[in-house]
N, C-alpha and C positions, 0 to 999 in steps of 0.2 A: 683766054684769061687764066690766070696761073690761080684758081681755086683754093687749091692746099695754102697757098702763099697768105689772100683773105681770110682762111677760116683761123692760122694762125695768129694773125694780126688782133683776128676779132677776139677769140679767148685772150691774147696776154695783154690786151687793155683792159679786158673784164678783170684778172687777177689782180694787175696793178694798181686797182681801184680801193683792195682792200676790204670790201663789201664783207657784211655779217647779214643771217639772213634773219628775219625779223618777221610776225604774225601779218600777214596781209601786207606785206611792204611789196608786192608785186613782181618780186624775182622768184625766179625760178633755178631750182639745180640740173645742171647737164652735166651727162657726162663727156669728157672731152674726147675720148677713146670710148665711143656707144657699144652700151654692155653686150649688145646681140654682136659685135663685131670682136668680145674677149677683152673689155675694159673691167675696171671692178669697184666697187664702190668705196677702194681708197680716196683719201681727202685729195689727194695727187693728183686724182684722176676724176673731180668735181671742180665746178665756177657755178657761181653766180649770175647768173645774165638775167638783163629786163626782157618782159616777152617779148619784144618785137628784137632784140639778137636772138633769141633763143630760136623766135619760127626760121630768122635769119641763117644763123647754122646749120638747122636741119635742112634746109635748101643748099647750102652748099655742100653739106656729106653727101646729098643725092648728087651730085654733078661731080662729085672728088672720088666715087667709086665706081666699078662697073661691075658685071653678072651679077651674081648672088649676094653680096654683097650689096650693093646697088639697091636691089630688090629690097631687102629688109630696110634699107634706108628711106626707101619710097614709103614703106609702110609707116614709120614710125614717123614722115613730115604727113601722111594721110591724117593717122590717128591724131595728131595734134590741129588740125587741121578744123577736123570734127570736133574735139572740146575746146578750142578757142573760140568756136561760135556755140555752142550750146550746152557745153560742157562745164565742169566746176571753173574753168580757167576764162570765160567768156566775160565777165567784168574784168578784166585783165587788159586782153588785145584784141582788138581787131581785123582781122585779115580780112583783105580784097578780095572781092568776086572774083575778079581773076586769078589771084591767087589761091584761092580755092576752086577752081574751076580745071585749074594747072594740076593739081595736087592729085584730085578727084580722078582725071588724066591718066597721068603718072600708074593712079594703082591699080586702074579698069584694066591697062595694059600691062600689066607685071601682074596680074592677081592670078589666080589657079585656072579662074575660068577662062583667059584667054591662052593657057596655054595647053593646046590638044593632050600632048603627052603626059604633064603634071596631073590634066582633068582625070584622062582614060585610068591611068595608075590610081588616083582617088577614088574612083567608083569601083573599081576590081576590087581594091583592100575591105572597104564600108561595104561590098556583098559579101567579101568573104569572112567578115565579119572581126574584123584585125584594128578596129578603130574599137575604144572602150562605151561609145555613148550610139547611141541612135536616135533619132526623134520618137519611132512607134515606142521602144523597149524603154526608153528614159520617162516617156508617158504614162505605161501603164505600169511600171514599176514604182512610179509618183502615187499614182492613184490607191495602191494595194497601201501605200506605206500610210496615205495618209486617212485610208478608211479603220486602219487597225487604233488610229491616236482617240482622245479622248478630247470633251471639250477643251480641258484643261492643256494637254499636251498639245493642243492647234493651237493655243494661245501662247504659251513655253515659247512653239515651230515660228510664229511669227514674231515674237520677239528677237528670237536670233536670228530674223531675216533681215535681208537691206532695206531699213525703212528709215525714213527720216524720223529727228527729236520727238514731234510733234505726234504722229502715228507711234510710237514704242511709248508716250506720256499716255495718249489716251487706249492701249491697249493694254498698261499697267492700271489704269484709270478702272477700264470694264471688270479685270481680274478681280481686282482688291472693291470690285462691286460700286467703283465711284461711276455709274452710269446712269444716265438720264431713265427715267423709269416712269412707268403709267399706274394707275387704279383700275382692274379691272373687273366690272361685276358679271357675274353670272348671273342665269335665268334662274336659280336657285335664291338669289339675292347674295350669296357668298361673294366676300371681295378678294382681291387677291394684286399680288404687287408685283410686278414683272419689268424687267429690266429690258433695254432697249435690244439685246443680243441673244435676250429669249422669243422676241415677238414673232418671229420666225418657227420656233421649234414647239412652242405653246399657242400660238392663236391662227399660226401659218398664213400671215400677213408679213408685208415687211414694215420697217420703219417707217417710208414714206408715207405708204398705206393707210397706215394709223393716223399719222398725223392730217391723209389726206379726211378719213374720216372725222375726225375730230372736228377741222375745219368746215367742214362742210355739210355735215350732219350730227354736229354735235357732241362725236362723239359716239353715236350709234351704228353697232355694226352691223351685217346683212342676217345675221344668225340670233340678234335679239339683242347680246351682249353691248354693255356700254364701257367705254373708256375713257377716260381722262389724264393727261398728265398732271403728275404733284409734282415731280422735281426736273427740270431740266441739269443735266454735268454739262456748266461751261468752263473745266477746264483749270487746275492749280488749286485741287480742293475746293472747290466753289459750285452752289450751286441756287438755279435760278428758281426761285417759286410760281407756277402759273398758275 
């Protein structure tokens, strides 16, 4: 089967479609000339495809190249592979066990580990320490960085992480002190109000903990002291009284 011949046919009836691409309308941009193969993200050199030409495509770039080329082509129908089942792209398309099985395949046998000589040269470099990252050295240079922060600056750290809406609301939420908080009294009788992200650093209990007490002994802790929640943070400025 003449490959090149299909994969043509398929982009110039995506173009001739005229498509614009639209919030959630289900297309996807390919490039027609894939960037790892020296494409560029000229408009010349983009379509529109529904997902299922697009996983289409990349099946036929893996069959329309060979060597190294080939290779990165098996990778990039792997990757898609993987977030069209579990990925942002998964209410989209669905691929077949077997074509995910194919795919899975394809990259076990093209990957580093099945090739002796790619492997042996990968592990010589990473001893001799010519790769920038390592698992032990990336670990505990994490560790040093994140024992020097402050509470303040672990909170800044996670905000600029990858977290979803919902996680970066409620982590501005504890910041700005919108947090579910308790009453806590001392054997002194002195009361005191602690937020759900000190219960840790002040009573060295965790959250559940508290609330397990709470529930189930009212409240009282093993040390004398009694707690109680006054506000529950559920979340958009609001908050619940118990």
């Amino acid at each position: 089967m003449n490959y090149q011949y299909v994969y043509n046919n398929l982009i110039n009836n995506a173009l001739t479609m005229g498509r614009a691409k639209k919030t959630n309308d289900g297309l996807d941009r390919h490039h027609i000339i894939p960037k790892s193969l020296g494409g560029s993200n000229d408009k010349s050199n983009l379509v529109l495809l529904t997902g299922k030409e697009h996983y289409l495509a990349h099946k036929l770039l893996v069959k329309m190249h060979i060597g190294a080329d080939r290779k990165k082509m098996i990778y990039a129908l792997w990757w898609m592979s993987k977030t069209k089942i579990t990925g942002k792209h998964s209410n989209k398309t669905r691929i077949t066990s077997r074509d995910y099985e194919h795919s899975r395949k394809l990259f076990i046998e093209s990957n580093v580990n099945g090739d002796p000589i790619r492997k042996e040269k990968f592990k010589k470099n990473r001893t001799a320490g010519l790769y920038k990252y390592d698992d032990i050295s990336m670990g505990k240079s994490l560790s040093r960085t994140l024992a020097k922060l402050t509470k303040e600056e672990l909170k800044e750290r996670m905000l600029n992480s990858t977290m979803t809406a919902d996680q970066k609301a409620r982590a501005l939420a504890i910041q700005r002190g919108k947090a579910s908080s308790i009453e806590v009294t001392h054997l002194d009788g002195i009361t005191e109000i602690i937020f759900s992200d000190q219960v840790i650093e002040k009573l060295n209990l965790t959250w559940p903990q508290i609330k397990y007490r709470l529930h189930a002994h009212n409240g009282l802790l093993l040390d004398g002291r009694v707690v109680k929640v006054i506000n529950k943070y559920t979340g958009g400025n609001k908050w619940k009284k118990k």
